[in-house]
VMD Tcl script that draws the C-alpha trace (Angstrom):
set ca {
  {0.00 0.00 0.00}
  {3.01 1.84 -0.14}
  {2.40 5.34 -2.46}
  {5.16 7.20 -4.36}
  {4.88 10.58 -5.05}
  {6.48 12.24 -8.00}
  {8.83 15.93 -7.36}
  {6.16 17.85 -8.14}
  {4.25 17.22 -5.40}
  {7.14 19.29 -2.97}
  {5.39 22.24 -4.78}
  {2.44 21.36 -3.15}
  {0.79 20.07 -5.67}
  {-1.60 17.39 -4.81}
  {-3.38 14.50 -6.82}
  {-6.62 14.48 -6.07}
  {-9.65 11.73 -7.30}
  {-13.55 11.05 -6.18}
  {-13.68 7.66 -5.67}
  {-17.01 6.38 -4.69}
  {-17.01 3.63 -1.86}
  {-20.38 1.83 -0.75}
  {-19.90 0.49 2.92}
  {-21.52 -0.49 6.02}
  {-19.35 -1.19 8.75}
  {-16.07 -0.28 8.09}
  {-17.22 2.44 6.32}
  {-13.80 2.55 3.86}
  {-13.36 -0.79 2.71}
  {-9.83 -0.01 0.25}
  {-7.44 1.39 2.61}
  {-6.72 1.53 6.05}
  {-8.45 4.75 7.74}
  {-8.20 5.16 11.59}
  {-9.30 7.79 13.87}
  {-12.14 9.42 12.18}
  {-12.87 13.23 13.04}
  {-16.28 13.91 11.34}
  {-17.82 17.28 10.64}
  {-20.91 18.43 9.44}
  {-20.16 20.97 6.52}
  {-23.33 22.23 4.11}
  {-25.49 19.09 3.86}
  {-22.62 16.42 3.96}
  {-20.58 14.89 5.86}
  {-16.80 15.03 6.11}
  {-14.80 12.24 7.57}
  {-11.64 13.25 8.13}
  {-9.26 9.74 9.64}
  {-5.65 9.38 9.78}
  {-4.47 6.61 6.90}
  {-2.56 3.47 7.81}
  {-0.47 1.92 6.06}
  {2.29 -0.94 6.47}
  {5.97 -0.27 7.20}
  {8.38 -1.63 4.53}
  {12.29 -1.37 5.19}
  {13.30 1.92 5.15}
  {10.15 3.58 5.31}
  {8.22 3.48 8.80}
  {8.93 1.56 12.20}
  {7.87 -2.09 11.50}
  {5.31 -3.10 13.73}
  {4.26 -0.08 14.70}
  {2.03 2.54 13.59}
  {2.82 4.00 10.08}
  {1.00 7.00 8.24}
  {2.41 9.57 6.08}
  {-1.20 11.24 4.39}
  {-4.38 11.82 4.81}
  {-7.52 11.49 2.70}
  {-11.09 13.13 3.19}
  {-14.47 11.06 2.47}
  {-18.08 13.10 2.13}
  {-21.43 11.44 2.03}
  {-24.90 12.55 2.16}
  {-26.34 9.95 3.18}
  {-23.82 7.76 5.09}
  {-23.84 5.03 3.18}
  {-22.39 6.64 0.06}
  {-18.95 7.75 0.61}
  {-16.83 9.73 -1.96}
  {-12.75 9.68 -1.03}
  {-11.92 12.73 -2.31}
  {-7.87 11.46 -2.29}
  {-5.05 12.69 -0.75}
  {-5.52 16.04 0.94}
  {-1.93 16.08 2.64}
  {1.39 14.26 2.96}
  {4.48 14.32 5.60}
  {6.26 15.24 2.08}
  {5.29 18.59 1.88}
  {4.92 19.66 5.19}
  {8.04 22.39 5.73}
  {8.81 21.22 8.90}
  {8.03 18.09 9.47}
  {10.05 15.00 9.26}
  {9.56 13.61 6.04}
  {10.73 9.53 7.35}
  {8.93 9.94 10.50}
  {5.18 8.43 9.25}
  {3.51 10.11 11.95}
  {0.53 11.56 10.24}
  {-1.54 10.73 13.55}
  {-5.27 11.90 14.11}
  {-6.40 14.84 12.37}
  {-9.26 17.16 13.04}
  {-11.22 20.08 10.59}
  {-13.17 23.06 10.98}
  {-14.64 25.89 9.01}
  {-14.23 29.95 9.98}
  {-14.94 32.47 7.86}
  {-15.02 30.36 4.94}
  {-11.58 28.68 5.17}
  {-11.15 25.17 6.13}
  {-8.41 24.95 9.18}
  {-6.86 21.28 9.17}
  {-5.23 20.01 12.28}
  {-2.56 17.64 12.55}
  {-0.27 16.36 14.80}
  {3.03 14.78 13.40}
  {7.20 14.92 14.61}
  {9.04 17.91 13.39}
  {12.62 17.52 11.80}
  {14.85 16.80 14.35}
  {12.51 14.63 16.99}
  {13.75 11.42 17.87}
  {12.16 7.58 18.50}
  {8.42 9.57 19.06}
  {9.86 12.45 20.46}
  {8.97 15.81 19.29}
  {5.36 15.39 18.28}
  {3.67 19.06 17.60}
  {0.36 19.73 15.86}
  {0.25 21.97 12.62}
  {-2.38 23.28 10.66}
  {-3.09 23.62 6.95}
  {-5.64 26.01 5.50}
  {-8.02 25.17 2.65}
  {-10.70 27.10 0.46}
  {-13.17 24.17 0.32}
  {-13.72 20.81 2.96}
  {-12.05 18.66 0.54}
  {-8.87 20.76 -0.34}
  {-6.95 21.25 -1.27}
  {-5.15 22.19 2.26}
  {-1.83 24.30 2.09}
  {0.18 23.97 5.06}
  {1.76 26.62 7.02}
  {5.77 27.14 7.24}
  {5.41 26.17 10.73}
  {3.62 24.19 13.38}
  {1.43 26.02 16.30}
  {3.62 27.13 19.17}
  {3.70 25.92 22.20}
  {2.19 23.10 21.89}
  {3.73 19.50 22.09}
  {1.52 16.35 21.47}
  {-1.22 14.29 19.60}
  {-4.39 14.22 18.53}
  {-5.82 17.86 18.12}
  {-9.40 18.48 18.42}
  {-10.97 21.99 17.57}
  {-14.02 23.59 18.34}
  {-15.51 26.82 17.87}
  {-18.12 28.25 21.07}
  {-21.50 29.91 20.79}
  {-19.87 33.38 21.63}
  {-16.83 32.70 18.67}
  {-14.21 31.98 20.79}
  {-12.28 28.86 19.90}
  {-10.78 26.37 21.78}
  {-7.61 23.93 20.53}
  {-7.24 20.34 22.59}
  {-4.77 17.44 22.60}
  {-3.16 15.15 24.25}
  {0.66 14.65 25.93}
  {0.12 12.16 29.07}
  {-2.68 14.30 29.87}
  {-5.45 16.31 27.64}
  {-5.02 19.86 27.41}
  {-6.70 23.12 25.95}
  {-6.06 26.36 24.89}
  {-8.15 29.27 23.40}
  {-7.07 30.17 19.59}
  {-6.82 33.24 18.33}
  {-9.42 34.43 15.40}
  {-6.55 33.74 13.10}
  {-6.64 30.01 13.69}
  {-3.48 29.64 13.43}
  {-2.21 30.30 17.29}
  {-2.88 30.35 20.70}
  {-4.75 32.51 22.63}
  {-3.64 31.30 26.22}
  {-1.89 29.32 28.08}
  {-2.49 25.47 27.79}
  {-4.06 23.81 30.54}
  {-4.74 20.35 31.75}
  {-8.09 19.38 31.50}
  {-9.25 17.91 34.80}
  {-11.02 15.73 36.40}
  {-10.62 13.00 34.73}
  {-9.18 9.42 35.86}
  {-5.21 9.24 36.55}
  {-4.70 5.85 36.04}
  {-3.96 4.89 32.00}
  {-3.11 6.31 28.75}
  {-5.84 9.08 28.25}
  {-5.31 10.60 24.58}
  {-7.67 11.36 21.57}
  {-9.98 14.26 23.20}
  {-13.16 15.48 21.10}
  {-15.09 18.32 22.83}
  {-18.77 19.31 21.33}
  {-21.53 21.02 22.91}
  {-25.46 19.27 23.72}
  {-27.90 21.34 25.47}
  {-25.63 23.71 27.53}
  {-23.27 20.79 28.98}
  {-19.95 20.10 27.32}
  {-18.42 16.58 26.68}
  {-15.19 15.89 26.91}
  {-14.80 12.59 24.99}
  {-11.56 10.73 24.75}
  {-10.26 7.22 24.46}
  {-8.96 5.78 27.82}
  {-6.67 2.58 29.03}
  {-8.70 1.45 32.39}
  {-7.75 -2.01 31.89}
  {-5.55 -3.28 28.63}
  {-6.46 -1.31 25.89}
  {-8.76 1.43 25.07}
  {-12.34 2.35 25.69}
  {-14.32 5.28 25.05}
  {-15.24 7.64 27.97}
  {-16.57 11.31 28.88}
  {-16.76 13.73 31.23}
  {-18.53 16.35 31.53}
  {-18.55 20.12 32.67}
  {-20.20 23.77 31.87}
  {-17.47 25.53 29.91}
  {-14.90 24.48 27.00}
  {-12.36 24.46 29.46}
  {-13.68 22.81 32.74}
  {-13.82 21.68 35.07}
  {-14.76 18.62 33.90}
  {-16.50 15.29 35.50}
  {-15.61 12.00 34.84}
  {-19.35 10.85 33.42}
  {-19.37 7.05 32.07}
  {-18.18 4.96 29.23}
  {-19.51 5.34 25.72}
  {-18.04 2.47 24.14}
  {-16.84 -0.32 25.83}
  {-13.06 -2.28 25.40}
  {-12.98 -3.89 21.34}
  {-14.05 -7.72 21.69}
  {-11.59 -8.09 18.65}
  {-8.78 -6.42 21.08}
  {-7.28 -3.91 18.91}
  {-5.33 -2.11 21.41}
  {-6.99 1.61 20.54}
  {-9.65 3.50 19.72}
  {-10.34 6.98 18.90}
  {-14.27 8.70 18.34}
  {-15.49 11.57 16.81}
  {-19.76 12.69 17.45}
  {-21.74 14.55 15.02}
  {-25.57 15.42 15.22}
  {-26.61 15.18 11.60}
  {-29.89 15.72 10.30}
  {-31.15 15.21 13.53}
  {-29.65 11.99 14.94}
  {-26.44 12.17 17.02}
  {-23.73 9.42 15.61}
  {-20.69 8.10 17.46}
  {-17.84 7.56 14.55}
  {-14.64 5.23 15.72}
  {-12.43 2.52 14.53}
  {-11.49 -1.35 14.72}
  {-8.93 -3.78 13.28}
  {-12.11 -5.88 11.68}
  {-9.50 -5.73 8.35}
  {-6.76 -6.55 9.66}
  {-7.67 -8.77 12.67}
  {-3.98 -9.87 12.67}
  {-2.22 -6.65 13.32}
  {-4.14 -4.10 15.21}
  {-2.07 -1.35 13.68}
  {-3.74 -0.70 10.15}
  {-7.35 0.01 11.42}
  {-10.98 0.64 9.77}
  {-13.81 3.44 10.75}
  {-16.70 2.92 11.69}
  {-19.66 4.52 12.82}
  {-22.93 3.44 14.52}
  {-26.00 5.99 16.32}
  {-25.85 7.19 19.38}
  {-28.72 8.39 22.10}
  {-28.84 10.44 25.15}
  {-30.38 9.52 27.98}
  {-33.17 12.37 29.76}
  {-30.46 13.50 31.78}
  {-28.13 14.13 29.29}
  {-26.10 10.83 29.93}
  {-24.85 9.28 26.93}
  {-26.23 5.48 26.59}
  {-23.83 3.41 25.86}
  {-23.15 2.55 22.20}
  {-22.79 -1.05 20.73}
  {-20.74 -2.12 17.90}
  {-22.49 -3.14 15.05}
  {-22.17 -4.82 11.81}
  {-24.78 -2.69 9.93}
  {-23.29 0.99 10.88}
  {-25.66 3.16 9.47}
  {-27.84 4.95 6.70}
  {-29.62 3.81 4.45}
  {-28.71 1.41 1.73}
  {-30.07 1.65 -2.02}
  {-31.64 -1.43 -3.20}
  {-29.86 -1.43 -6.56}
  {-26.56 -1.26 -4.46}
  {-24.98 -4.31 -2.94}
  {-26.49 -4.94 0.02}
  {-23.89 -6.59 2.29}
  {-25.95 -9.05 3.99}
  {-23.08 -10.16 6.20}
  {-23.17 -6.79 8.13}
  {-26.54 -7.84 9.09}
  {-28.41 -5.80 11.84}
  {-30.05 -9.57 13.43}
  {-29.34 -12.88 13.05}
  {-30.40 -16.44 13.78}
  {-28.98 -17.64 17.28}
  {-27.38 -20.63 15.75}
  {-26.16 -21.89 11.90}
  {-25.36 -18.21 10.53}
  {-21.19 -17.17 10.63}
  {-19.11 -14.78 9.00}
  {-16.01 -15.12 7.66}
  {-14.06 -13.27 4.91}
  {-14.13 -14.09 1.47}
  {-10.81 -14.46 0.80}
  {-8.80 -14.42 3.81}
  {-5.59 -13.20 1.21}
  {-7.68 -10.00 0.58}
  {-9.20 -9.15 3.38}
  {-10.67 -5.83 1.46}
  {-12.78 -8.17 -0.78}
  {-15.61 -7.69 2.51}
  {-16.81 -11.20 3.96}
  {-19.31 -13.36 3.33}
  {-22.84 -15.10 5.33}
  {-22.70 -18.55 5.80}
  {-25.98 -20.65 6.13}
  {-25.52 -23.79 7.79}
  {-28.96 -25.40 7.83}
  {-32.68 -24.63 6.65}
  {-34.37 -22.12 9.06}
  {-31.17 -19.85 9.25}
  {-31.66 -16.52 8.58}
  {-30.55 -12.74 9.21}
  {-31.93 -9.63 8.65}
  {-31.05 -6.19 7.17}
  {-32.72 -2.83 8.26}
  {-33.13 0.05 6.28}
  {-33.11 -0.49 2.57}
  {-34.78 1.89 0.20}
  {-36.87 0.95 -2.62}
  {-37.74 4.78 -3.48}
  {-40.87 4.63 -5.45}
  {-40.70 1.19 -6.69}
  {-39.99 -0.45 -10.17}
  {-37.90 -3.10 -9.12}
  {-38.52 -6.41 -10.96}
  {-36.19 -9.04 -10.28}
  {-33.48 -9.60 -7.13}
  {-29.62 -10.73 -7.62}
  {-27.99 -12.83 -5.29}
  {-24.07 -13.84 -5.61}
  {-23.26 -16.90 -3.79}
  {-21.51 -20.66 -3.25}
  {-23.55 -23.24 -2.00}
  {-23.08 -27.29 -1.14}
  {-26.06 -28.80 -1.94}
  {-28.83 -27.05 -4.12}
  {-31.09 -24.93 -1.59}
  {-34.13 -22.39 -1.67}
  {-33.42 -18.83 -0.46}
  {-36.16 -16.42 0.60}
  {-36.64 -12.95 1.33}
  {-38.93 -10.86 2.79}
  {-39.83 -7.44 4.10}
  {-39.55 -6.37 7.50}
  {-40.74 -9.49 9.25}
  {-39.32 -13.26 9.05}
  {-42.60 -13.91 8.36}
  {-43.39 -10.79 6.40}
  {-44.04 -10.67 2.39}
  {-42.69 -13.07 0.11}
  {-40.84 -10.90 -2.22}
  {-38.27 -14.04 -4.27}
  {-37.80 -17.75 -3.76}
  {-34.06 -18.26 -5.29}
  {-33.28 -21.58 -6.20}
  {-30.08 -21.75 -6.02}
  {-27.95 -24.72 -8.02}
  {-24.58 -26.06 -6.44}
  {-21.97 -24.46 -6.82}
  {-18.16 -24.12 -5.69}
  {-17.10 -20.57 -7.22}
  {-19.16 -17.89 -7.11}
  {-22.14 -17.17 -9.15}
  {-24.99 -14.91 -9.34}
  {-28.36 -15.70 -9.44}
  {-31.40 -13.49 -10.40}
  {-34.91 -14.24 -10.28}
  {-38.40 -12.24 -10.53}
  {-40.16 -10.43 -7.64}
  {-43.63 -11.93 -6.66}
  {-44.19 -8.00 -5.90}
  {-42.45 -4.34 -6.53}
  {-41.67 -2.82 -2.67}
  {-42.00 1.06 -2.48}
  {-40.11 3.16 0.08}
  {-38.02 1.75 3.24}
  {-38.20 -1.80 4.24}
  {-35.86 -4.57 6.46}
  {-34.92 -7.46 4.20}
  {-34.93 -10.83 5.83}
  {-33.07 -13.49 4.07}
  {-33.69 -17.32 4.92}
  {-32.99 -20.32 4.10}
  {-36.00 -22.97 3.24}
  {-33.53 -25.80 2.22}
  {-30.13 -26.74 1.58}
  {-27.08 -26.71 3.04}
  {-23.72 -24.66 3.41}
  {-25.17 -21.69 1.23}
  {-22.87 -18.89 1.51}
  {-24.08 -15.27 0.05}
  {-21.77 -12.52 -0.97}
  {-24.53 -9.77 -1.40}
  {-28.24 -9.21 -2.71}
  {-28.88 -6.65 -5.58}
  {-32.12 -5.20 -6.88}
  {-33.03 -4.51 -10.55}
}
mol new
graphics top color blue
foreach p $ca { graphics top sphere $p radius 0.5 }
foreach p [lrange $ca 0 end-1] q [lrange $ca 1 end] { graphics top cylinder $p $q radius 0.2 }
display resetview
């Protein structure tokens, strides 16, 4: 995954493509993206994550964490997401160090019509991690592209930079070094205001880095990514200015099940629903250092707690029927005879597939839209043993028959279409089951 860059690009000159990418949970499924800062600008959503990649001799610490861009994905609908390429590299930064691969968790926001870009990386002359400032890079439009400035922000040494701009105007710059600190900015952007301070109080024991600060009804939540135990979980506190004091409040997401050692959350409120946005090794269960986002809803409680979120396979928005609808990131499932495994464990970016094991399995799949109907037959890729029947139905195991698929044995892949008994209008669950056979495995289901 290693990218060359040609001269030109020391000018500043950057490459830049829209590449559309259709995803559930992870949300990017052709690259590594970790640490997702979303932002709200207009009537899309911009992800901004940092970009893993793997070490190779020479270039990057093996083992260890190794970015040296970044890329920006928009969607208005979070499902579709556009990668709008590579906004910014550790090659044309002025003063950073160009073999460091430290391109570590960015953050973005809009004043005045620019685009400020945060980013923490080591400046020219820091050794084995040390010397880790933040920098910003200016921009005319959300996507780029972002021009650096000559230097990094003074005063400040550490990760993970979080902005935020208050109701009165006044903004606020956060990160992390051991402990999580803020500052005011000035209305430049570019520098600070005061004096950093540590943010308090909020546990002493572990690694606290990662903070994201936003604003819900008059309290402000101090978010950040915590070691209580062995690796990472999501917590807040909570307090009645940008800069505290603030109160340790709960957990938002609990310790990864898969293990991958850390985590790191952004929370937007967009178009009315509040989403938690954070990452997992689900692509690379192997080596916990090239990482995927994610993103799943997230709910307050009537006294302004946050409930506690729950990973899921199905992430969020809604999903076009004439797309391919990734049954395997299924929102419910049969307790027994369904699993999951990936396609081809070689390329672990081809997704994964559903395995049925025996007749009655099923799972389900909320939120597809039909729009205003039309749709005359169904498409379903998959392998299967023994020749089986496949249903599916709308929003109910037992809901409306919409196909029977009879599906033929089959070791390689193969698609199957077949008519609809009826054309569905507007949004609907799918449930797929199987009636008979054995060992069917399904790639995706496609409308037509």
């Amino acid at each position: 995954m290693r990218i060359f860059f040609a001269p030109i690009l020391a000018l500043g000159v950057l490459i830049l493509c829209n590449t559309p990418v259709v995803a559930q949970n992870p949300l990017i499924m052709n690259q590594y993206t970790a640490d997702p800062s979303a932002r709200v600008f207009g009537d899309k959503v911009y992800v901004y994550p940092s970009h893993d990649i793997r070490a190779t001799p020479g270039h990057g610490r093996p083992g260890w964490f190794c970015m040296q861009d970044y890329h920006v994905f928009s969607s208005s609908n979070l499902t579709d997401w556009t990668d709008h390429g590579m906004i910014l590299s550790q090659y044309i930064v002025p003063w950073a160090d160009s073999t460091a691969y430290s391109m570590w968790a960015p953050d973005c926001i809009e004043r005045n019509g620019k685009y400020y870009f945060y980013f923490p990386t080591i400046v020219k002359g820091g050794v084995n991690g040390k010397g880790f400032t933040v920098g910003v890079a200016v921009a005319d439009k959300p996507d780029g592209p972002f021009k650096p400035q000559a230097g990094p922000i003074k005063s400040i040494h550490g990760i993970d930079p979080n902005v935020i701009i208050d109701k009165d105007g006044q903004a606020y710059l956060y990160w992390a070094q051991g402990q999580i600190y803020g500052a005011k900015l000035k209305e430049n952007m570019l520098e600070l205001a005061s004096e950093p301070v540590v943010l308090g109080e909020l546990p002493n024991k572990g690694l606290k880095e990662g903070p994201y600060l936003f604003e819900h009804n008059g309290t402000y939540y101090l978010t950040y990514p915590h070691v209580e135990n062995k690796i990472e979980r999501l917590e807040y506190a909570t307090g009645k200015s940008p800069l505290g004091p603030f109160k340790f409040t709960g957990v938002i997401m609990d310790e990864a099940p898969s293990g991958c050692w850390t985590n790191h959350q952004s929370i937007i409120n967009f178009k009315g629903q509040w989403y938690l946005f954070y990452h997992d090794d689900q692509l690379s269960p192997n080596f916990d250092k090239n990482r995927s986002i994610r993103a799943d809803s997230l709910f307050f409680n009537n006294d302004g707690t946050i409930r506690k979120v729950n990973r899921t396979l199905r992430g969020v928005g809604l999903t076009r029927a004439d797309t391919h609808i990734q049954i395997d990131r299924y929102s419910a499932k049969s307790v027994e005879w369904v699993s999951v495994d990936f396609i081809d464990t070689a390329n672990r970016m081809q997704g994964w597939k559903a395995t049925f094991d025996k007749p009655g399995s099923w799972v389900s799949y909320n939120a597809v839209d039909f729009a205003k109907g039309g749709w005359k037959r169904v498409g379903i890729r998959t392998t299967a043993t023994t020749a089986g029947i496949a249903e599916i139905r709308l929003d109910r195991l037992d809901g409306p028959l919409l196909a029977e698929v009879k599906l033929d044995p089959s070791e390689v892949w193969r698609i199957t279409e077949t008519p609809l008994t009826k054309a569905p209008k507007g949004k609907h669950d799918l449930f797929i089951r199987v009636k008979s056979g054995a060992r069917l495995a399904i790639d995706w289901v496609k409308f037509n």
